[in-house]
C-alpha positions as CSV (number, residue, x, y, z in Angstrom):
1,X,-8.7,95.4,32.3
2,X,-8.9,92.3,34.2
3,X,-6.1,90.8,36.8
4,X,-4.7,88.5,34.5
5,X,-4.1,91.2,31.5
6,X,-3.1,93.6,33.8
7,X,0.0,90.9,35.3
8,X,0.9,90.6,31.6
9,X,0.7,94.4,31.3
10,X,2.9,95.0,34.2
11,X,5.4,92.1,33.7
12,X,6.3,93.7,29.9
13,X,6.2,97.5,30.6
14,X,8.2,96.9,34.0
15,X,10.7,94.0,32.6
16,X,10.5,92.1,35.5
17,X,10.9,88.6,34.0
18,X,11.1,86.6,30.6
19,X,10.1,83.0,29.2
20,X,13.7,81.8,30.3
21,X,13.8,83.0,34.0
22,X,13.6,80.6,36.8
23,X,11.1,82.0,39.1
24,X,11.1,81.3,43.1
25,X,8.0,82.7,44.4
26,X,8.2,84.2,48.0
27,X,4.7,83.1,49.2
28,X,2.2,83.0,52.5
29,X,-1.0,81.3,52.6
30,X,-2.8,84.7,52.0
31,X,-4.6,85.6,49.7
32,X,-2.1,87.9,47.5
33,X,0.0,85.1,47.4
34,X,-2.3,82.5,46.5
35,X,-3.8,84.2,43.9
36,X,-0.3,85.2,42.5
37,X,0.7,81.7,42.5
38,X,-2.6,80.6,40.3
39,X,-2.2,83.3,37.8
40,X,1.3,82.0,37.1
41,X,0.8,78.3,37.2
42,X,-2.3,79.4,34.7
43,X,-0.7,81.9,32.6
44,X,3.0,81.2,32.7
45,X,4.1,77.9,32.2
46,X,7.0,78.1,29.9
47,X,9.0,79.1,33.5
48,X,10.3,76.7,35.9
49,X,8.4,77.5,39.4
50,X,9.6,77.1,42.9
51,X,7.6,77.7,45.7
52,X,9.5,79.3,49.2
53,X,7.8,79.6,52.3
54,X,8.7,80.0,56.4
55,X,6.9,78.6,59.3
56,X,7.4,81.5,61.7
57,X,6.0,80.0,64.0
58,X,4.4,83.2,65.6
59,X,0.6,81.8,65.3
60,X,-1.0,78.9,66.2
61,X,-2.5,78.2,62.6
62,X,1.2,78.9,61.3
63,X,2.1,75.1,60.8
64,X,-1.3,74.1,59.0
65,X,-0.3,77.0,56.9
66,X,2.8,75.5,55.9
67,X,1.1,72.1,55.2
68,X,-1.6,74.1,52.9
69,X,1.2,76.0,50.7
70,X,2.8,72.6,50.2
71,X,-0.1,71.4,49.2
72,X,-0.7,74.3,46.7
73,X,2.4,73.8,45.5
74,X,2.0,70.5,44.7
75,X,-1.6,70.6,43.1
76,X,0.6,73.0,40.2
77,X,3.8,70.9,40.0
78,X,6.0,73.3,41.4
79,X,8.9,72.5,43.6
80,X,8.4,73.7,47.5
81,X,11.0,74.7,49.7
82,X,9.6,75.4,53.5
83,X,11.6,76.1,56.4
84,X,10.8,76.5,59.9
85,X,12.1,79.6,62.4
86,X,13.0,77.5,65.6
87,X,14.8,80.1,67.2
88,X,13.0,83.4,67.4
89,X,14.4,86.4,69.6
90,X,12.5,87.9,72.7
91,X,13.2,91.5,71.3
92,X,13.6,92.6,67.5
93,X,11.5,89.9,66.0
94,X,11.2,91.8,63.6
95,X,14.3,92.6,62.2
96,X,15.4,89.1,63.4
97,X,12.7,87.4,61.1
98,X,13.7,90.2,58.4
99,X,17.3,88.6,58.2
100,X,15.9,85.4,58.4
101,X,13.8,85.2,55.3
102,X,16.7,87.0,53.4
103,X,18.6,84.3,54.4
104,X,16.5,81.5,53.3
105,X,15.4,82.8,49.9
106,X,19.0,83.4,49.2
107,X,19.7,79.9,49.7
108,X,16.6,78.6,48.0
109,X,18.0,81.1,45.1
110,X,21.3,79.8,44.7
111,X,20.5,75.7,44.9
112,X,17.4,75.9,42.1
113,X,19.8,79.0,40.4
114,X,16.9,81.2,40.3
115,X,17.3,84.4,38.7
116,X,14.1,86.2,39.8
117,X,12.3,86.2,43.3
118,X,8.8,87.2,43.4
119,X,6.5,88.6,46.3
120,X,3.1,89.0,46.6
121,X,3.4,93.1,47.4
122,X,0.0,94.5,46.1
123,X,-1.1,98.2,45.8
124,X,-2.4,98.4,49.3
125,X,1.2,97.3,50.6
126,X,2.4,100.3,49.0
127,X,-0.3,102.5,49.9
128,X,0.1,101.8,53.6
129,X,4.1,102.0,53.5
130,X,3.8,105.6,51.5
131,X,1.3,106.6,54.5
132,X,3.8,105.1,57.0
133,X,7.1,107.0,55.7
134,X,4.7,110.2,55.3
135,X,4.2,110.0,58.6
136,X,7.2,109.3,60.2
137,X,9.0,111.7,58.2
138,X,12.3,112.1,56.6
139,X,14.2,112.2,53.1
140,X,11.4,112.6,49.7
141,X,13.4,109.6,48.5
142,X,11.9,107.2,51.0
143,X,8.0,108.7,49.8
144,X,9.0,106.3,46.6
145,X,8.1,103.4,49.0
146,X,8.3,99.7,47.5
147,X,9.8,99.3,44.5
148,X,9.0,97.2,41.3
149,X,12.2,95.5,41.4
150,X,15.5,95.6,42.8
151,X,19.0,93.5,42.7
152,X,18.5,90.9,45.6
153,X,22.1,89.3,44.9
154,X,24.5,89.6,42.2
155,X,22.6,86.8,40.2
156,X,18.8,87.5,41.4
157,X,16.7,90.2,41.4
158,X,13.5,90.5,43.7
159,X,10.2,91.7,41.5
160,X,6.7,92.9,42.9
161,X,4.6,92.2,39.8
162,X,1.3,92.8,41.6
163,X,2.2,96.0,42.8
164,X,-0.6,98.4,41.1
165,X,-3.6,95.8,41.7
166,X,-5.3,96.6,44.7
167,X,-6.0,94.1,47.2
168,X,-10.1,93.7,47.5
169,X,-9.8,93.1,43.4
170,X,-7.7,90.2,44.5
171,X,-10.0,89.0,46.8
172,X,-12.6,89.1,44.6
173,X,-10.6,87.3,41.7
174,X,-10.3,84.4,44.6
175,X,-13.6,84.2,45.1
176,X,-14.4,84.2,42.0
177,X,-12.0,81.3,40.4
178,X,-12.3,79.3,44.0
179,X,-9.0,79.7,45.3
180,X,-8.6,79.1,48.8
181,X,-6.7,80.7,51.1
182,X,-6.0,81.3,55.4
183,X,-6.2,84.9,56.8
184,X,-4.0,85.7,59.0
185,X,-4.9,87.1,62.4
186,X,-2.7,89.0,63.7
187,X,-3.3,91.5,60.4
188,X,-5.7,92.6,62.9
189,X,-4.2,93.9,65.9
190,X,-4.1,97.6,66.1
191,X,-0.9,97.2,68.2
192,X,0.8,97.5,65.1
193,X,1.1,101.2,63.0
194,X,0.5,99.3,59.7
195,X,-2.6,97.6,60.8
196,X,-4.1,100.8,62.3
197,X,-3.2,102.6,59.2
198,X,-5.1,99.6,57.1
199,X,-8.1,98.9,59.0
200,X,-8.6,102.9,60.3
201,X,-6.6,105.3,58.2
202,X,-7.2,103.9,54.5
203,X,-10.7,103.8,54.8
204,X,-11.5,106.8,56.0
205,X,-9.4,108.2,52.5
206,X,-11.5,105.5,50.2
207,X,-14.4,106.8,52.1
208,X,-13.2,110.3,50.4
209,X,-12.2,109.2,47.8
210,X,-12.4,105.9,46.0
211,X,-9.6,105.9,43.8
212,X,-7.1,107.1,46.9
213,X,-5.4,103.8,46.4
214,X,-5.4,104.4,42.6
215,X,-3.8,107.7,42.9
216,X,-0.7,107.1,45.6
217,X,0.1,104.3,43.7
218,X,0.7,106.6,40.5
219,X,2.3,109.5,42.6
220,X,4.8,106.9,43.9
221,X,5.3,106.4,40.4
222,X,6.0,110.1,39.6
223,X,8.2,110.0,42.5
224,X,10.4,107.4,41.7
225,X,10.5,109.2,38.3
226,X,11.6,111.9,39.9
227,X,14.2,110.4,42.4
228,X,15.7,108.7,39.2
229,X,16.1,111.6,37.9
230,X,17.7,113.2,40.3
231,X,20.1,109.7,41.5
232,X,21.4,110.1,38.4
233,X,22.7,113.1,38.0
234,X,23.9,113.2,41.8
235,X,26.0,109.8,40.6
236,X,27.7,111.9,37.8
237,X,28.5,115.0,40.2
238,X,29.6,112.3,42.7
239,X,31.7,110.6,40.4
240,X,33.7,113.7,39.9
241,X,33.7,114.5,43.4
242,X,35.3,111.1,44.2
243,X,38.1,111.7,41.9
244,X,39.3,115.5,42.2
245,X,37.9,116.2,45.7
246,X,36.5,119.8,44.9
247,X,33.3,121.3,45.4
248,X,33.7,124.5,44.0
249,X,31.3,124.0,41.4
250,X,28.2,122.0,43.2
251,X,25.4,124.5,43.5
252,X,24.2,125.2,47.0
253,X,20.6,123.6,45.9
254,X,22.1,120.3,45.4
255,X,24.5,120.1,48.0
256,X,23.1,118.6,50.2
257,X,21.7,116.1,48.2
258,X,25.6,115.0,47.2
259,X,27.0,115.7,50.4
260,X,24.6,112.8,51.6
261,X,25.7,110.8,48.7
262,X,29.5,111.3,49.1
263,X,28.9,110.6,53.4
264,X,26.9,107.0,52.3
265,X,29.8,106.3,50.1
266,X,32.0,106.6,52.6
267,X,29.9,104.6,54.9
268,X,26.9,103.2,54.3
269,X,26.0,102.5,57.9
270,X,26.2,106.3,59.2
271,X,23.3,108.0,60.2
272,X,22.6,111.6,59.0
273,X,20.5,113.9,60.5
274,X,19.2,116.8,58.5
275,X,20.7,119.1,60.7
276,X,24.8,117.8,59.9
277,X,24.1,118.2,56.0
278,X,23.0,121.9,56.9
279,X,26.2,122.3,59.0
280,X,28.3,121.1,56.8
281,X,27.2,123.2,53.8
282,X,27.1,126.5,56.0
283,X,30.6,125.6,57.3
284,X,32.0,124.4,53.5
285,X,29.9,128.3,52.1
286,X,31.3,130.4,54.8
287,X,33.8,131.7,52.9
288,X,35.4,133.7,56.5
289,X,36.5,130.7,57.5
290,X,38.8,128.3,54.6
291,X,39.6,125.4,57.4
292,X,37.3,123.6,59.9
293,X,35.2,121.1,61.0
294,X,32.0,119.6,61.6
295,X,32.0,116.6,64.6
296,X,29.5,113.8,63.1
297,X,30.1,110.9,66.0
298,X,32.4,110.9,68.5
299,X,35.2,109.1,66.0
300,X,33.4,110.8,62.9
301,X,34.1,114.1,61.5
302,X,34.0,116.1,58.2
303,X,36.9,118.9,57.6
304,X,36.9,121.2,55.4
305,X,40.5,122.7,53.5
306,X,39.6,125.4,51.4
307,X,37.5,123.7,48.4
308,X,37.5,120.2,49.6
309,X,35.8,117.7,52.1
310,X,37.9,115.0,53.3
311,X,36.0,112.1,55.5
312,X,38.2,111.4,59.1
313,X,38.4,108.7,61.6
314,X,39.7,109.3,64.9
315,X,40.3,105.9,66.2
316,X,40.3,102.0,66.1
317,X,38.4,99.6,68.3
318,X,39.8,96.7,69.8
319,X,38.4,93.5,69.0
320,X,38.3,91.4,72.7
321,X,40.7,88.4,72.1
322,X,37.8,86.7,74.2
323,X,35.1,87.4,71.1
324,X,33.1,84.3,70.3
325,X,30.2,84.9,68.9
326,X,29.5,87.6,65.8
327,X,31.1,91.2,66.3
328,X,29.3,93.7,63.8
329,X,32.1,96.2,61.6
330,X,31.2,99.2,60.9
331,X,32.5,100.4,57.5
332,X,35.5,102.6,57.0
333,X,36.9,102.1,61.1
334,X,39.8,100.5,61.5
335,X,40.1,97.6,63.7
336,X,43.0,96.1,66.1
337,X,43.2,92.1,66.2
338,X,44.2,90.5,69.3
339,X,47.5,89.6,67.9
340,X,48.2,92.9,66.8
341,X,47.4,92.9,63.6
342,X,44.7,95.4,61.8
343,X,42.2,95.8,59.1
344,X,39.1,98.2,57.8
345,X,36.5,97.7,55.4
346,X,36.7,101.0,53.8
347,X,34.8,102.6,50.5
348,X,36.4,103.0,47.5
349,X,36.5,106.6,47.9
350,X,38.1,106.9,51.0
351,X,41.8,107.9,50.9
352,X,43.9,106.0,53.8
353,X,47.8,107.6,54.2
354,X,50.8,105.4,55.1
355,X,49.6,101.9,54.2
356,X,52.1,99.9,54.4
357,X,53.1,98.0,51.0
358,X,52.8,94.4,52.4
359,X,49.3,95.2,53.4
360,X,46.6,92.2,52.0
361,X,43.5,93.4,49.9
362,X,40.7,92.1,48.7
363,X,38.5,94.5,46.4
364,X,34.9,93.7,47.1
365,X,30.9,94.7,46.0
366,X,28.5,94.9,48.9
367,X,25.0,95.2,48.8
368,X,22.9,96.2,51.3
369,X,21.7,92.8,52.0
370,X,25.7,92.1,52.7
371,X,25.8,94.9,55.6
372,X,26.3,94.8,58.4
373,X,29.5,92.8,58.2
374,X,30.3,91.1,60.8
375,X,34.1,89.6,62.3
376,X,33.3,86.1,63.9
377,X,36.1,83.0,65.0
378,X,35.5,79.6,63.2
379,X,33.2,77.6,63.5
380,X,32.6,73.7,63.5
381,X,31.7,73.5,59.3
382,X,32.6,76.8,58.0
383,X,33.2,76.6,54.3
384,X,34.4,79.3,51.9
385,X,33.8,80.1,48.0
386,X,36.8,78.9,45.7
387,X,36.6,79.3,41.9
388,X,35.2,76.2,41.3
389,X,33.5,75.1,44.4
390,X,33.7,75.5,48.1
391,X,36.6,74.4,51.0
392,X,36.2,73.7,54.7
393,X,38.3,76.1,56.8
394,X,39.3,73.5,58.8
395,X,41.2,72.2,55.7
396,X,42.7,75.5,54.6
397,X,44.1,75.6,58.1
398,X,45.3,72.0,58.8
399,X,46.7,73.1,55.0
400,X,48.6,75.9,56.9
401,X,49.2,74.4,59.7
402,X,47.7,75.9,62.2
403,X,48.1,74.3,65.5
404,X,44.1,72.6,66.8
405,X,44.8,74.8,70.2
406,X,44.8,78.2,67.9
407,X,42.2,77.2,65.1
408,X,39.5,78.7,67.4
409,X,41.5,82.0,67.4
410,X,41.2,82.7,63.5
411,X,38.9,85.4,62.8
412,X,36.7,85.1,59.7
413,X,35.2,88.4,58.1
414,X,31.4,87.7,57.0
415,X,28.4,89.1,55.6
416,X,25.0,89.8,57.0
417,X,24.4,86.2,56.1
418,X,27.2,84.6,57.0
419,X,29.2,84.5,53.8
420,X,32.5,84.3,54.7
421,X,34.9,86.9,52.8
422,X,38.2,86.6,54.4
423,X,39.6,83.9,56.4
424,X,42.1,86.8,57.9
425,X,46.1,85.5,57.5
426,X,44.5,82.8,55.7
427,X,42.6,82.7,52.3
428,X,40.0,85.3,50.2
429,X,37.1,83.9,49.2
430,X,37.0,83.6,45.5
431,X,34.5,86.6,44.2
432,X,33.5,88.1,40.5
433,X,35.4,91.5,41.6
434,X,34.9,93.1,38.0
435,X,32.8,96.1,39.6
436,X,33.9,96.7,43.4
437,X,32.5,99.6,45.9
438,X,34.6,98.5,48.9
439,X,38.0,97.0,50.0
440,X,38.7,95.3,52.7
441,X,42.8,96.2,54.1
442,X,44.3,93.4,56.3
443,X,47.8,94.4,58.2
444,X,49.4,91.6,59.8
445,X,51.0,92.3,63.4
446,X,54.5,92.3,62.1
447,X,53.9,94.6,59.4
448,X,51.9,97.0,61.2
């Protein structure tokens, strides 16, 4: 089977797009991507094609880069969206650059309306992240590595359709058909654990073994299978769980499994180590002692009453009147204002006592491209999602008005990417709220 039929294979047995989707392609001037970009200007025509790419600006070749995808681009007809990173971080590149590119394709997403994003991710990618998590260690789940698809927003979803096609039959499907395309140097600096795994690790296994590529990829696809399997029935026991608070009937082999699950949905920020899931479940099975508790953090902790779990918070932070720039929330904490008012972004399951009646709410679905959120003043052109369309803050406060001398004291609650949700005392952003997973609770000083 050659590259082209196996594409067509993968795109119908994995559904990952039809005749009707618009397409945004997530592209470098490698090779993966360029050869991905010729097998659907060549093969896939009926969809409209945008091309997205950053300028890191991390390499000296990395702005001829960006003049060469353009140039691709244009050679197929395909619109082209590039955008350069002026501003890159000392520390955490990284992560910084991570955020970044979310941030970018997000907006390329929503002003062509594109409903599927598609990235170059080959079977070596996922080779050398399997070998990576396998190292490092940690829950069987992560072993299922890069994914064939997964919701990127609530209109777009992110698709891998090279993901079983190894990467030296790409090169040699370039060489073959003439496609040019620039290699990228710093893929070659053993500085990095993926690069030593690619250029020292791998082939010593193909050296074994030829079809060691072959085989991880299908044993991440027994995997995911297999953690499918297993999401789905720890969702139903969950579900349940949520509801009636008992865990009298959860066997001790899963319980840990759900007892992660239920801690996540509490807060999907918290770190669990192996070793609180095994307290907790000898502290919930030790049936000489009904009542107690397991200390998570130092404002975290899990008691136990007899056959039920109940997730506690010990305190509130302050939010310094004297905040300007983005302060990060962690999910289900409560927070004090400067003016004494309050809120928490807490999950749907959590059960909060005494709030008061004239307490504001705004039901809410968060991904995790939404999180971390983050509590930030106003700033010069924030705008927030009505209905139909989109207001300036400024106006909604003039609207209210707000004196000019306080405007810089409203807080605005955002996502990751600076979406604002709540102008607090203010307005909600206007949001499709028919499924929710978190709420956001807003006390005002004088009802607090």
């Amino acid at each position: 089977m050659n590259i082209e039929q196996q594409l067509v294979k993968n795109i119908r047995m994995q559904q990952l797009f039809k005749k009707q989707d618009k397409l945004l392609i997530a592209v470098s001037a490698g090779v993966d991507s360029q050869v991905l970009l010729y097998l659907l200007a060549h093969h896939f025509t009926e969809n409209e094609i945008i091309v997205a790419h950053i300028d890191h600006g991390l390499r000296p070749t990395s702005t001829k880069e960006a003049e060469f995808v353009k140039r691709v681009a244009q050679k197929y007809n395909f619109k082209c969206e590039v955008e350069a990173w002026k501003t890159q971080p000392k520390t955490g590149v990284e992560a910084a650059a991570r955020v970044f590119r979310y941030t970018f394709l997000r907006k390329v997403a929503e002003k062509y309306q594109a409903t599927k994003i598609l990235t170059a991710h080959h079977a070596n990618d996922q080779a050398e992240t399997f070998l990576m998590k396998l190292i490092r260690g940690g829950d069987l789940a992560q072993l299922t590595a890069i994914a064939w698809q997964r919701v990127f927003t609530e209109d777009t979803d992110l698709i891998r359709p090279l993901l079983n096609i190894p990467k030296q039959d790409l090169i040699d499907f370039a060489n073959a058909h003439a496609i040019d395309w620039y290699e990228d140097e710093s893929n070659q600096d053993l500085m990095y654990t993926r690069n030593r795994i690619r250029h020292q690790l791998l082939p010593q296994l193909i050296a074994e073994n030829p079809q060691t590529i072959k085989h991880i990829t299908e044993f991440v696809d027994q995997l995911t299978l297999q953690d499918e399997l297993v999401t789905s029935y720890t969702k139903k026991k969950l579900a349940t769980i949520i509801i009636t608070n008992d865990w009298s009937d959860v066997d001790q082999n899963w319980f840990e499994i759900i007892l992660k699950a239920w801690l996540k949905d509490n807060n999907a920020q918290l770190s669990i180590k192996r070793t609180q899931l095994t307290q907790i479940k000898n502290l919930y099975f030790n049936v000489q002692k009904p009542q107690g508790y397991i200390q998570l953090t130092a404002e975290i902790r899990i008691e136990k009453q007899y056959e039920k779990l109940f997730y506690k918070y010990l305190r509130p932070t302050q939010i310094n009147d004297k905040q300007k720039d983005d302060f990060m929330l962690t999910l289900n904490e409560w927070y004090l204002l400067p003016d004494g008012g309050k809120f928490i972004v807490k999950s749907k399951s959590l059960l909060i006592n005494e709030i008061s009646l004239d307490a504001e709410r705004m039901p809410v679905y968060l991904q995790e491209s939404d999180l971390p959120l983050m509590i930030r003043p106003r700033q010069v052109g924030d705008r927030i999602a009505l209905k139909h369309g989109h207001q300036k803050v400024k106006k909604i406060l003039i609207d209210d008005k707000v004196p000019i001398v306080a405007r810089g004291q409203v807080m605005l609650i955002t996502t990751q990417m600076n979406q604002i949700l709540w102008i607090l005392n203010h307005k909600q952003a206007w949001l499709d709220t028919t499924v929710t997973n978190y709420e956001l609770i807003y006390i005002p000083a004088n009802n607090k």
